[in-house]
VOPAGU-2260 file (C-alpha; in pm, 1 decimal, decimal comma):
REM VOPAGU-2260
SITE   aa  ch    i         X         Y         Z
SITE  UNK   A    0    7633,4    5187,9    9802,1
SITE  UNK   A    1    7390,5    5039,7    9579,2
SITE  UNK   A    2    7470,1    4676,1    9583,5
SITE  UNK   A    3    7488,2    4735,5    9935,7
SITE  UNK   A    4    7135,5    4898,8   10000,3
SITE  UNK   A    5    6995,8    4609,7    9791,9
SITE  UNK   A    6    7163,2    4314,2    9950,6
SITE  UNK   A    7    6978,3    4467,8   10293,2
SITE  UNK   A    8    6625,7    4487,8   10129,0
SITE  UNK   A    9    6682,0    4182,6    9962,9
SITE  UNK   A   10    6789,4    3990,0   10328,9
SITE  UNK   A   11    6468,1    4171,8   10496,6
SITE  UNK   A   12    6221,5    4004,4   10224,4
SITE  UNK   A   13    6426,7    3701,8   10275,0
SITE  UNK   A   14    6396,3    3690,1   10611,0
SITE  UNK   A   15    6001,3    3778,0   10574,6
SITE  UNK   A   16    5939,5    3477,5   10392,9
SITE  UNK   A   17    6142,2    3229,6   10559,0
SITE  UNK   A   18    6032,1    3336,5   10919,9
SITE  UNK   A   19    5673,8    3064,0   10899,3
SITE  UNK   A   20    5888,5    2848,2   10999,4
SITE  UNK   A   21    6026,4    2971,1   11372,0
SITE  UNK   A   22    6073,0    2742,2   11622,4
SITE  UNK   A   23    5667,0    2810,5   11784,7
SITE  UNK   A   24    5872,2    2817,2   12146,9
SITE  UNK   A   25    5987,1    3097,6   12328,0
SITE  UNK   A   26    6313,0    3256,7   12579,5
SITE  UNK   A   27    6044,4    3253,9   12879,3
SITE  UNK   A   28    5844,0    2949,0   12861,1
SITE  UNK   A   29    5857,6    2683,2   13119,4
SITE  UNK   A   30    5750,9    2343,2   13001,6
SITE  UNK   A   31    5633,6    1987,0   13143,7
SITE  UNK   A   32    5656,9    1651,1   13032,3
SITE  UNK   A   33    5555,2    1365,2   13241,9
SITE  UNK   A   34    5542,6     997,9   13141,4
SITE  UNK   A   35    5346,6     722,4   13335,6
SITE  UNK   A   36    5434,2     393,3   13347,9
SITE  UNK   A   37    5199,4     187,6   13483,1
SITE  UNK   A   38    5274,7    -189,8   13586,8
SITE  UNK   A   39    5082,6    -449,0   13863,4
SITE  UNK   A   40    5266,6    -302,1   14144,8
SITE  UNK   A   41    5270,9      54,8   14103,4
SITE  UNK   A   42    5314,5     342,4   13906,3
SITE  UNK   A   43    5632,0     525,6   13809,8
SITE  UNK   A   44    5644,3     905,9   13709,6
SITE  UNK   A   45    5940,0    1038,3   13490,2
SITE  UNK   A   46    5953,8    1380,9   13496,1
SITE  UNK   A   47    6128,4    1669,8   13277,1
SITE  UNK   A   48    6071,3    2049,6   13315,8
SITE  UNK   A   49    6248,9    2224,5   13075,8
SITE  UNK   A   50    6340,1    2606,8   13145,0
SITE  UNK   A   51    6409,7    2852,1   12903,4
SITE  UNK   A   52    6634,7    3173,8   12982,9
SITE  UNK   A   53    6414,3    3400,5   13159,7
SITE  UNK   A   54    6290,9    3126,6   13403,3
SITE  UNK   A   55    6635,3    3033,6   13411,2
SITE  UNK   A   56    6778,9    3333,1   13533,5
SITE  UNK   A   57    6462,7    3402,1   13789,9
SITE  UNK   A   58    6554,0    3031,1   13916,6
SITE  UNK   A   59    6924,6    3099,0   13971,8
SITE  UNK   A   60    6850,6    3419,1   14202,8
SITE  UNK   A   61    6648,2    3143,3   14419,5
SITE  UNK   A   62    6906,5    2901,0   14399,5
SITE  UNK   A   63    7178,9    3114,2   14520,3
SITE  UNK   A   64    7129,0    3038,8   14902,7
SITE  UNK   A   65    7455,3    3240,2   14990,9
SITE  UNK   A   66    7381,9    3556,9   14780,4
SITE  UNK   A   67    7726,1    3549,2   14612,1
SITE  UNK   A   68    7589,6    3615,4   14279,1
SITE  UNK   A   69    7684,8    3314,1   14140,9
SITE  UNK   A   70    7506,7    2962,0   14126,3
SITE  UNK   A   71    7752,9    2681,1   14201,0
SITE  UNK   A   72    7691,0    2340,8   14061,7
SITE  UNK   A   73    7658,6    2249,9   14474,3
SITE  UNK   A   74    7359,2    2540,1   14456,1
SITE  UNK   A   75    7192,1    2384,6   14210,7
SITE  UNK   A   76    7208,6    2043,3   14285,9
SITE  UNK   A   77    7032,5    2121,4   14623,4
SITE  UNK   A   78    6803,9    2316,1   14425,7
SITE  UNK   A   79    6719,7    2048,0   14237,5
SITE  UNK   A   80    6671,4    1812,0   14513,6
SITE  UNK   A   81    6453,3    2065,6   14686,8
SITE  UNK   A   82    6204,1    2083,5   14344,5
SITE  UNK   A   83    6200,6    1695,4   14308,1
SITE  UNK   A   84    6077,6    1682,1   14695,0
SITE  UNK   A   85    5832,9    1941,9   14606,4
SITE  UNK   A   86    5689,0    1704,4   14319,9
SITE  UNK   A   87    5555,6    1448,2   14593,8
SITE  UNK   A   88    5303,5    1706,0   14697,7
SITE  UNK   A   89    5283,8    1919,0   14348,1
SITE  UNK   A   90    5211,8    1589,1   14145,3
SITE  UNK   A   91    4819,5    1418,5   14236,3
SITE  UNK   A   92    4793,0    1076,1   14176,0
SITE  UNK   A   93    4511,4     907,9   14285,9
SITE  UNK   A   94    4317,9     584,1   14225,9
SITE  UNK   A   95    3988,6     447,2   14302,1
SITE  UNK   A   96    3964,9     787,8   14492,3
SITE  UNK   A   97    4227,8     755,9   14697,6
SITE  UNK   A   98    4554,0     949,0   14719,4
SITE  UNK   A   99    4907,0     665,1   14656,2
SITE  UNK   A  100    5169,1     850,3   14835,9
SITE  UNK   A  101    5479,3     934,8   14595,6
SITE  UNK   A  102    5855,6     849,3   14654,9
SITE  UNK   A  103    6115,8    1035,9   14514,7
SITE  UNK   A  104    6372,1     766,1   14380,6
SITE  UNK   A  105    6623,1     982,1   14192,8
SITE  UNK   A  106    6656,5    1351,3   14022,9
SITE  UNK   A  107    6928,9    1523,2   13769,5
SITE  UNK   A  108    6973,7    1869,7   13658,2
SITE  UNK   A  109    7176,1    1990,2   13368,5
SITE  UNK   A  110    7204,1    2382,9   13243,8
SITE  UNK   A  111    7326,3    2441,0   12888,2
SITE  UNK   A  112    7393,5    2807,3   12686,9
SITE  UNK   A  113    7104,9    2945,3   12595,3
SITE  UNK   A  114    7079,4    3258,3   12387,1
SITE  UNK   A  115    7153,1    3638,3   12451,6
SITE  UNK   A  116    7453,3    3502,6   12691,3
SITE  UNK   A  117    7190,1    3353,8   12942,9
SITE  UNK   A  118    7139,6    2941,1   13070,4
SITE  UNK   A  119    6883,5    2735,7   13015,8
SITE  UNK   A  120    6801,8    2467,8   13292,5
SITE  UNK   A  121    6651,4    2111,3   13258,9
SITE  UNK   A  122    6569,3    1945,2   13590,4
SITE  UNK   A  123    6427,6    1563,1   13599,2
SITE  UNK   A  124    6288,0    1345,3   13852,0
SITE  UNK   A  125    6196,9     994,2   13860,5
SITE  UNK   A  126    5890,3     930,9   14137,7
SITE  UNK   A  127    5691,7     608,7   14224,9
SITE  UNK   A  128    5384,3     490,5   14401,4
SITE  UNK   A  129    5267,5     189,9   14477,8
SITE  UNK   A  130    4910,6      51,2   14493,4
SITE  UNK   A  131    4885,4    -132,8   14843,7
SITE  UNK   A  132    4583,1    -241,3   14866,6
SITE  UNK   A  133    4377,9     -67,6   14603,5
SITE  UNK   A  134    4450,5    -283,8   14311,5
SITE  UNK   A  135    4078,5    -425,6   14376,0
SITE  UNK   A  136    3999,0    -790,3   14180,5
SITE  UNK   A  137    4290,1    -692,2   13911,5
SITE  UNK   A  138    4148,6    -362,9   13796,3
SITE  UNK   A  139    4207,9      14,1   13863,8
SITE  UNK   A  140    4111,6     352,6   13764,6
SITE  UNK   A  141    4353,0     634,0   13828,7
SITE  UNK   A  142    4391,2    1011,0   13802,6
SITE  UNK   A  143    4664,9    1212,0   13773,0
SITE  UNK   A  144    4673,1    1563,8   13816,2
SITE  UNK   A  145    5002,0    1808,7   13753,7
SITE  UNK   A  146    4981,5    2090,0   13987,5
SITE  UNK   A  147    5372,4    2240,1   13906,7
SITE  UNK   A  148    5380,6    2622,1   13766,9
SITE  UNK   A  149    5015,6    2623,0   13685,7
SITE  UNK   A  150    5016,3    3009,3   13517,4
SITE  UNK   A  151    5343,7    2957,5   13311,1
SITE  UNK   A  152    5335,7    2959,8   12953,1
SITE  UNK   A  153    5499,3    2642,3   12770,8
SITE  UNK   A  154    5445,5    2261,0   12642,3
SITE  UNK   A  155    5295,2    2093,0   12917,3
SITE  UNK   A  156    5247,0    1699,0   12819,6
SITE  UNK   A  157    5171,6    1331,6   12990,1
SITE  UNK   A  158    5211,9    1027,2   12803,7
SITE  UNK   A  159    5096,8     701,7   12932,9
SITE  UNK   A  160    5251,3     382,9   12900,4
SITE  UNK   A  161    5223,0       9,0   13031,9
SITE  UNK   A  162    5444,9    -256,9   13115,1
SITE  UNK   A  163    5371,4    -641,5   13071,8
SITE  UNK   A  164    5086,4    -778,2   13232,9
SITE  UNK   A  165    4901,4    -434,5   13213,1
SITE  UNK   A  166    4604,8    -345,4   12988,0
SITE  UNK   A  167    4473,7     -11,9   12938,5
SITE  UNK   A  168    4138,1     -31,1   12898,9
SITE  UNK   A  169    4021,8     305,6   12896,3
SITE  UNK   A  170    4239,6     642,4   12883,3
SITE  UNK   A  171    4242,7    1015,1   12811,3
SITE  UNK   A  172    4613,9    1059,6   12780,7
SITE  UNK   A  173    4826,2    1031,3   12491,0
SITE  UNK   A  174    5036,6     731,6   12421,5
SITE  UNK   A  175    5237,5     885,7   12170,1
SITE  UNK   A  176    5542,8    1104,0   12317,1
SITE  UNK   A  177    5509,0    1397,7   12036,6
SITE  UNK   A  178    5806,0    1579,4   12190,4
SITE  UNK   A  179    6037,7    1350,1   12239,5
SITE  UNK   A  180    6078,3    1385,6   12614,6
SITE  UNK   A  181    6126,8    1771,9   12569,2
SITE  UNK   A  182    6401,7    1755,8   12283,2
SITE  UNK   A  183    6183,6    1753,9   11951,2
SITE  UNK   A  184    5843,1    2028,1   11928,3
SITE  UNK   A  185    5633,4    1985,9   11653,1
SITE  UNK   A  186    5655,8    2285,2   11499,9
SITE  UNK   A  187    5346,1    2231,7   11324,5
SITE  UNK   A  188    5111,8    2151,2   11664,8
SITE  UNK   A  189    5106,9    2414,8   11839,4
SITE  UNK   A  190    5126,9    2457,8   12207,4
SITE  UNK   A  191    5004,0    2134,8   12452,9
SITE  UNK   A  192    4832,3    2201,7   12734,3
SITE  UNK   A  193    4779,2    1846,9   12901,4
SITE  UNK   A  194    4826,9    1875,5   13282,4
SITE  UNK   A  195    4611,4    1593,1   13375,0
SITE  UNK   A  196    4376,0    1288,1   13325,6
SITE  UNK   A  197    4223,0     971,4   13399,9
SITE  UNK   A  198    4230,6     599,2   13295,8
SITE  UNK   A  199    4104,6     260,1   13339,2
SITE  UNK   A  200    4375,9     -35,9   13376,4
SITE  UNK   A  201    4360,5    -383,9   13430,9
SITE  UNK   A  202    4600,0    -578,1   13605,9
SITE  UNK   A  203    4747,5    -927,7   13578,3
SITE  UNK   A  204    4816,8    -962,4   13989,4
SITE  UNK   A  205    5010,1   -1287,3   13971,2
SITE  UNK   A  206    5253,0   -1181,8   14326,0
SITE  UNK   A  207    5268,0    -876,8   14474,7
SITE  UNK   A  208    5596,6    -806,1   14319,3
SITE  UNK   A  209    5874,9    -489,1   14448,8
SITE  UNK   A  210    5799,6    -175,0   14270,8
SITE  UNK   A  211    5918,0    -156,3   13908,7
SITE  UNK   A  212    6142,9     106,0   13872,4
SITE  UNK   A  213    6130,3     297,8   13506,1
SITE  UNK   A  214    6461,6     281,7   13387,8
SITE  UNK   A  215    6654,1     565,1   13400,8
SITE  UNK   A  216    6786,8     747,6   13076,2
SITE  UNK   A  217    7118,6     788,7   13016,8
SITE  UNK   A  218    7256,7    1017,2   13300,3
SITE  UNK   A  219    7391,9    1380,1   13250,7
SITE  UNK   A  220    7669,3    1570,4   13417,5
SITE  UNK   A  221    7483,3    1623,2   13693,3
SITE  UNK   A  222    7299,7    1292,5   13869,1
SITE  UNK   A  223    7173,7    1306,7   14234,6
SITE  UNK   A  224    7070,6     943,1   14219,3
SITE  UNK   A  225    6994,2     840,2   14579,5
SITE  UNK   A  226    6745,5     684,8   14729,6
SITE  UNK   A  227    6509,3     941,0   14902,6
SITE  UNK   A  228    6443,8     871,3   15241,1
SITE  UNK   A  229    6171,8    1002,5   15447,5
SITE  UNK   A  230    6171,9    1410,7   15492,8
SITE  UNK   A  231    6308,2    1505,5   15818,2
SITE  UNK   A  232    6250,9    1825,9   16022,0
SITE  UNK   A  233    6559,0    1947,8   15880,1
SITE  UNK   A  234    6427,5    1920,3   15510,4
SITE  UNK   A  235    6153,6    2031,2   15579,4
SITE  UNK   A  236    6246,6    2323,1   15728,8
SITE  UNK   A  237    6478,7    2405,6   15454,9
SITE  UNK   A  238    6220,6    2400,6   15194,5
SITE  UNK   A  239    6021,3    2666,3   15404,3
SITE  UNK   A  240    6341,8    2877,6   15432,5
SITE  UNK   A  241    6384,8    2841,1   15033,4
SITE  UNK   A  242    5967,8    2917,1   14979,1
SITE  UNK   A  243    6040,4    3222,0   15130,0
SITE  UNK   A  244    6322,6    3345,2   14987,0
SITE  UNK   A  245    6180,3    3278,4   14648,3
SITE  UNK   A  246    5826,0    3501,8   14751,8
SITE  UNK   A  247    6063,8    3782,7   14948,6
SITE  UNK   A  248    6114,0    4073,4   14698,6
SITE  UNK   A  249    6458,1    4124,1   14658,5
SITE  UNK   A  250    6664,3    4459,6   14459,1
SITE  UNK   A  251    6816,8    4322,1   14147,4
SITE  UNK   A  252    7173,6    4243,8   14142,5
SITE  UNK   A  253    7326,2    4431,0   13814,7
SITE  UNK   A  254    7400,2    4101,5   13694,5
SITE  UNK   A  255    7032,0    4022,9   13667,2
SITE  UNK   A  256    6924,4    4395,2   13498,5
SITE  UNK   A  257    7212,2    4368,8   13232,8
SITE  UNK   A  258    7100,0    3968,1   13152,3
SITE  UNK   A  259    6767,2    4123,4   13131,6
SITE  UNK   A  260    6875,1    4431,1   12878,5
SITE  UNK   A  261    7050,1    4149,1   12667,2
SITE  UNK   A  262    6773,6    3932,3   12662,7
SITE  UNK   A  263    6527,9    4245,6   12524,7
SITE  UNK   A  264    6807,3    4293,4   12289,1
SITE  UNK   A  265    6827,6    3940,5   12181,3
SITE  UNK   A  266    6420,5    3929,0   12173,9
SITE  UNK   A  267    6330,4    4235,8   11909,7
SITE  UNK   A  268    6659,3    4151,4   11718,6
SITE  UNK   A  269    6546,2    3813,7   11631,9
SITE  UNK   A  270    6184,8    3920,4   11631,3
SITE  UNK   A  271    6093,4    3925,2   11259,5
SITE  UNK   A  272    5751,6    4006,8   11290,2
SITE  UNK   A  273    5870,1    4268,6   11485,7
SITE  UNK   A  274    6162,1    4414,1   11312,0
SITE  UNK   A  275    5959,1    4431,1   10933,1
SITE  UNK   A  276    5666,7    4585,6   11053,5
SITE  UNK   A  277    5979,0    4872,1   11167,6
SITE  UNK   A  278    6089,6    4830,8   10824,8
SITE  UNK   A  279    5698,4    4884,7   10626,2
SITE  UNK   A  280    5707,3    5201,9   10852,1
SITE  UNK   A  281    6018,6    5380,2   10737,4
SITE  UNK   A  282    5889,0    5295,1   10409,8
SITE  UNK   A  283    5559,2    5507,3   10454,1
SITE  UNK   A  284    5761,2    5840,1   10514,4
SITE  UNK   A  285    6089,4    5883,6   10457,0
SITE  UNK   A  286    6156,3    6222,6   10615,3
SITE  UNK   A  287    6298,0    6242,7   10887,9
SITE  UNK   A  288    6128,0    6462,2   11103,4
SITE  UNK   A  289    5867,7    6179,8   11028,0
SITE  UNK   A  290    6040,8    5891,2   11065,2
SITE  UNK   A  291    6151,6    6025,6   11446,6
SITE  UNK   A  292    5729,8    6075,1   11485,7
SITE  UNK   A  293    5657,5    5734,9   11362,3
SITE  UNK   A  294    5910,7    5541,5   11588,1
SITE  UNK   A  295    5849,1    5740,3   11902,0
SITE  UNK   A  296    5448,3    5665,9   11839,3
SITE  UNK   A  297    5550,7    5288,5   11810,4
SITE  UNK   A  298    5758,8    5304,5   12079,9
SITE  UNK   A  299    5520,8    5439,9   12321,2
SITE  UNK   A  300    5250,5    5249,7   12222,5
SITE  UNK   A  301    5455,9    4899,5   12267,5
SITE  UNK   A  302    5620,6    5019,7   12598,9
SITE  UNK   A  303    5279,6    5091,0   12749,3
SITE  UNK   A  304    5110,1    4764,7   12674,6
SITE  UNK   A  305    5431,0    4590,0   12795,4
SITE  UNK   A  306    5395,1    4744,8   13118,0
SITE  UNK   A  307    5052,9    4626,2   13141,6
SITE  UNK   A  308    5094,3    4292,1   12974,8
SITE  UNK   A  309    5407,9    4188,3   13198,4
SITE  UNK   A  310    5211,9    4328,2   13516,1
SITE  UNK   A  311    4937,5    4102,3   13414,6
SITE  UNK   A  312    4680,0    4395,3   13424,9
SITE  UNK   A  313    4564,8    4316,4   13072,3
SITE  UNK   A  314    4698,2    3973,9   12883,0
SITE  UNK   A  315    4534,6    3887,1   12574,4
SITE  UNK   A  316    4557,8    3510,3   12497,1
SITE  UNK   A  317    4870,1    3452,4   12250,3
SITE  UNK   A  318    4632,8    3280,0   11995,0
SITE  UNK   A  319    4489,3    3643,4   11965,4
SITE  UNK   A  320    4781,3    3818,1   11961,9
SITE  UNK   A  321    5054,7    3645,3   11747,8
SITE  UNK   A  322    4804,0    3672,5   11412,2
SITE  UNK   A  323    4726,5    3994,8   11527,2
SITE  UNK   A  324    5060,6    4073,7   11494,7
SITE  UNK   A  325    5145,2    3885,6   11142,4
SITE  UNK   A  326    4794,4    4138,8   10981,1
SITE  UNK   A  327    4987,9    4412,3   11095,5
SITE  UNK   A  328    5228,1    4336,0   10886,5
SITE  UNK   A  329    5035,5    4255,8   10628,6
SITE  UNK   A  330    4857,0    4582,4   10645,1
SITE  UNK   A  331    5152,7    4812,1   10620,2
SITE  UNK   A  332    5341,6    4641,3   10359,4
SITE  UNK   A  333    4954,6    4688,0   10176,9
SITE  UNK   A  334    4976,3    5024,8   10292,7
SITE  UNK   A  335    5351,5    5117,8   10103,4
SITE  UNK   A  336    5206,9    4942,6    9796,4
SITE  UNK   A  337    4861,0    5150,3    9764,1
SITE  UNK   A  338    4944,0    5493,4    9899,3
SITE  UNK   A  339    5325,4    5530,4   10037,3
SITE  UNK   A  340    5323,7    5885,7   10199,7
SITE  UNK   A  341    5045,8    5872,1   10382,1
SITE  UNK   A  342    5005,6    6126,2   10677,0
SITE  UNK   A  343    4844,8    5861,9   10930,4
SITE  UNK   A  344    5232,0    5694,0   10971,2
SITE  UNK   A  345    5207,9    5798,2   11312,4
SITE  UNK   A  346    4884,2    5714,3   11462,2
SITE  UNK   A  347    4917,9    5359,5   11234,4
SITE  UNK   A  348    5248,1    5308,7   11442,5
SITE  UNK   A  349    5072,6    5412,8   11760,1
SITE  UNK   A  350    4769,1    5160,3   11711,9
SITE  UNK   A  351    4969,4    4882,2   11578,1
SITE  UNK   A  352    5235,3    4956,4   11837,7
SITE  UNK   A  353    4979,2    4837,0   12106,1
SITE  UNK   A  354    4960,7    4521,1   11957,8
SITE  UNK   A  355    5300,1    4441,9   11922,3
SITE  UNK   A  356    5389,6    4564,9   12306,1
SITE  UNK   A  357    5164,5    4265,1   12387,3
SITE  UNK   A  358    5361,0    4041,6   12164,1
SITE  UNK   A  359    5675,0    4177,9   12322,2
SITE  UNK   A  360    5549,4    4110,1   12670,5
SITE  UNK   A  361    5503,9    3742,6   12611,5
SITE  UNK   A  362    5863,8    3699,3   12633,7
SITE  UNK   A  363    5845,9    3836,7   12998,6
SITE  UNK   A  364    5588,7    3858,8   13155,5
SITE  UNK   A  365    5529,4    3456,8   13227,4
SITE  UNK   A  366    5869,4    3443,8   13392,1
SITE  UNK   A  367    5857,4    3793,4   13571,9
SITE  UNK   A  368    5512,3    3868,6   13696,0
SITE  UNK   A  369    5448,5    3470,7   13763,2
SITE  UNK   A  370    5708,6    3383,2   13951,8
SITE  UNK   A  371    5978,1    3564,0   14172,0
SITE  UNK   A  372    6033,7    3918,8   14040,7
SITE  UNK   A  373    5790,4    4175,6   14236,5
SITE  UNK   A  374    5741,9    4544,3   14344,4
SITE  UNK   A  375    6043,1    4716,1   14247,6
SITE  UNK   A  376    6240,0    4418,3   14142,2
SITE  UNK   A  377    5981,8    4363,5   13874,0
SITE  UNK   A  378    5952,8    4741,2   13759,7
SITE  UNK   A  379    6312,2    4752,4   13738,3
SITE  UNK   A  380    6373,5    4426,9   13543,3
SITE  UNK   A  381    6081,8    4517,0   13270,8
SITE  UNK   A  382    6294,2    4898,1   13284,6
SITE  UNK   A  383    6591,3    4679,9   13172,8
SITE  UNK   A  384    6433,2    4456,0   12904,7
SITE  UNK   A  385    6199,1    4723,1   12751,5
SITE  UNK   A  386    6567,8    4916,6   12736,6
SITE  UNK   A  387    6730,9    4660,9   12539,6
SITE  UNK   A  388    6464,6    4618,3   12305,3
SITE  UNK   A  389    6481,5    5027,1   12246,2
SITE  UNK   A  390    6870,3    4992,8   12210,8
SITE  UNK   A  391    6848,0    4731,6   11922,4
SITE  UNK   A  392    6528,4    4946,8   11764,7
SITE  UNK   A  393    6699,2    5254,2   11796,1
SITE  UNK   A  394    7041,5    5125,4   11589,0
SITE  UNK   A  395    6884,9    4994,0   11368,5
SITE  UNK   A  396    6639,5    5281,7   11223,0
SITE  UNK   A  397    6947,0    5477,8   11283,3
SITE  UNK   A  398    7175,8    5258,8   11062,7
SITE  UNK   A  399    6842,8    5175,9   10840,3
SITE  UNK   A  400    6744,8    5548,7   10737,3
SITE  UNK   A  401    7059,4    5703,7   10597,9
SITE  UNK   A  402    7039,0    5423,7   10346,6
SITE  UNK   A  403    6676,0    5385,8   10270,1
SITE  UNK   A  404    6725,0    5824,4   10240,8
SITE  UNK   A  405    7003,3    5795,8    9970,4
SITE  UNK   A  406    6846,9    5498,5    9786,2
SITE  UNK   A  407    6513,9    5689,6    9778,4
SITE  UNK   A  408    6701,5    5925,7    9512,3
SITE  UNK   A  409    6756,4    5639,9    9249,4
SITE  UNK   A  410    6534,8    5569,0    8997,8
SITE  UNK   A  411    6563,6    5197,1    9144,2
SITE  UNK   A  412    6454,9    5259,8    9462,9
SITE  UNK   A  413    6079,5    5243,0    9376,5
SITE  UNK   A  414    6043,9    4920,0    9213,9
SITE  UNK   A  415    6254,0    4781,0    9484,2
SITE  UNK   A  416    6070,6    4925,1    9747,4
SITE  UNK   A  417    5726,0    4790,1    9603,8
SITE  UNK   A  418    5893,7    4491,5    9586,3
SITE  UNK   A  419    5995,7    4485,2    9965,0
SITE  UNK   A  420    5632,3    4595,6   10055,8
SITE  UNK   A  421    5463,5    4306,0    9833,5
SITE  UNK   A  422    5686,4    4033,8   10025,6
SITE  UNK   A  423    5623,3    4202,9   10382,9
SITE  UNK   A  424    5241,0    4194,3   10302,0
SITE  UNK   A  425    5251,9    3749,3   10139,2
SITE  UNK   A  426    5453,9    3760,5   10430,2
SITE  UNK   A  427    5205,1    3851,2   10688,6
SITE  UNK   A  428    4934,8    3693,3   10547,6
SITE  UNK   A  429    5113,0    3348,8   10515,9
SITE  UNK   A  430    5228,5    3361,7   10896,4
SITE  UNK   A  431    4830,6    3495,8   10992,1
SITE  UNK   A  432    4706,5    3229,6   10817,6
SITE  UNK   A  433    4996,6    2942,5   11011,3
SITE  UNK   A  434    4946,4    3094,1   11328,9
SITE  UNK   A  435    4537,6    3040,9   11293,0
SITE  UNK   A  436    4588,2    2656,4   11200,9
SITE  UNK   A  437    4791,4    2587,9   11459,8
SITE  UNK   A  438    4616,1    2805,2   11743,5
């Protein structure tokens, strides 16, 4: 019993320490990357958006035209033709002023296993315009503008690049790809927010060459390469019909509600922050008429801001937040060091409860609230995750107590426990600290 009750302290510090270094991404962002390739005929947009598993799973109730509760591969490849057509319109480019009309030339899709038993989704779309007759005396200057998922949370990035015969002159986008087309984050970076920007090129017009295609990576499993010809009534149509299917309110399958309960299980059991600022609470009081007061007071607390964080009624910026959450760490692991026993357990775990329900709702509320799930759909999906998260929280302190109970009866168990509370309090001060230099 003893080597056991120390192996799980000793794993909880552990994972304390080593937990700076989280991937800074989340299971409910949605995230852009756009490169521009401009060359004396025209420019050519590649274009990734990468979807993690709650804006996966949102997406696949849209893409399910026949309401089977399944997405075939046919389903989504339609679906992904219908969200490269949308880019034409979604996707401003303009120069000297003037709108260049885009052309779809080809677009992929590709889902992969995500976590919690969910999909992720990465759709991409090669576009091109050319210049006609705007390419005035050799020299442009262009805007681009990327008007796709505006309120969801997630990398957004545009690179700019230029073939032979092109000079930059003058730019506000990047040149350097930091994220690898979507495949490498810079952990280190924080989030980018680049959506747009302008720049100054001149051209080496020797003849009025055919548009230069960017060339194509290497395909995936899933290619729709075909030439896009002009959109017909029927397409056009069709994208209305899908528009408002997306925007109807409809009652969540049980498929949806139990991917949802796994995903809130999957969130708070690999939330660290999360899970040992649980663990600096049972340490304050370890009876258990107590313990039940403390988690019921956290779990309130982070169930109500939830709510109201995921219905967008109140959303603190993450930058505020995520520290926020790493000094309440901090503070109780202080708290277990200076004065274990204290009789504010309760109204602490209320307080700091409220914070964390924020941080809890960031993993929602950008794919529920800003995008397809409304009125009762919505209620009953944030019922679902907010369950799972109480189902993981609830074995744990269940499987946690007993233990931390009989270990409090050895002479070891206070050393030990100071020991715990001095790594969860380095702990939250060297993830405040991160989280503030790379806000």
């Amino acid at each position: 019993m003893r080597g056991a009750i120390r192996a799980i302290l000793c794993a909880l510090l552990a994972c304390g320490v080593a937990a700076a270094s989280a991937h800074p991404l989340g299971n409910s962002t949605v995230n852009r990357w756009a490169q521009l390739t401009v060359s004396p005929s025209g420019i050519d947009i590649d274009y990734v958006l990468d979807l993690a598993e709650l804006p996966t799973l949102v997406e696949s109730a849209a893409a399910d035209r026949d309401g089977d509760g399944e997405t075939s591969s046919a389903e989504w490849s339609a679906y992904s033709r219908r969200w490269a057509l949308g880019l034409r319109e979604a996707l401003q480019v303009q120069v000297d002023g003037r709108p260049l009309a885009l052309q779809l030339v080809k677009q992929r899709w590709r889902r992969a296993d995500g976590e919690a038993g969910l999909s992720v989704l990465r759709l991409e779309a090669t576009l091109h315009a050319d210049y006609g007759d705007r390419a005035r005396g050799g020299a442009i200057e262009f805007a681009y503008n990327d008007r796709t998922r505006a309120g969801s949370f997630g990398w957004k990035e545009v690179v700019l690049r230029a073939t032979d015969r092109v000079a930059i002159v003058q730019s506000t986008l990047a040149r350097e790809d930091r994220s690898r087309r979507l495949t490498q984050y810079p952990a280190a970076a924080g989030y980018s927010s680049v959506t747009s920007g302008t720049a100054r090129i001149a051209l080496a017009l020797a003849t009025p060459a055919a548009a230069s295609i960017a060339a194509a990576a290497a395909a995936p499993a899933h290619d729709d390469a075909k030439a896009a010809p002009p959109p017909s009534p029927v397409i056009a149509r069709d994208r209305q019909t899908d528009d408002a299917a997306v925007a109807s309110a409809r009652a969540p399958r049980a498929s949806i509600l139990a991917s949802y309960f796994r995903l809130g299980m999957h969130h708070i059991a690999t939330g660290w922050d999360h899970l040992l600022f649980l663990l600096g609470l049972l340490l304050l009081r370890l009876e258990l008429r107590r313990i039940a007061l403390v988690v019921t007071a956290f779990t309130v607390a982070h169930s109500l801001t939830l709510g109201i964080a995921a219905a967008g009624w109140v959303r603190p910026p993450a930058i505020w937040i995520e520290p926020a959450i790493a000094l309440t760490i901090a503070y109780v692991g202080l708290l277990v060091l200076v004065q274990r026993g204290t009789r504010h357990g309760a109204v602490l775990a209320f307080l700091f409860g409220l914070i964390h329900g924020f941080g809890f709702a960031g993993a929602l509320a950008e794919s529920a609230a800003d995008h397809a799930l409304r009125g009762s759909e919505f209620l009953l999906s944030l019922a679902s995750f907010n369950l799972g998260i109480e189902a993981i929280q609830l074995a744990i302190v269940c499987s946690a107590v007993p233990l931390l109970v009989a270990a409090a009866r050895r002479a070891w168990f206070a050393p030990a426990a100071r020991t715990v509370a001095a790594g969860l309090t380095l702990a939250g001060v060297g993830v405040f600290a991160v989280r503030l230099a790379t806000a």
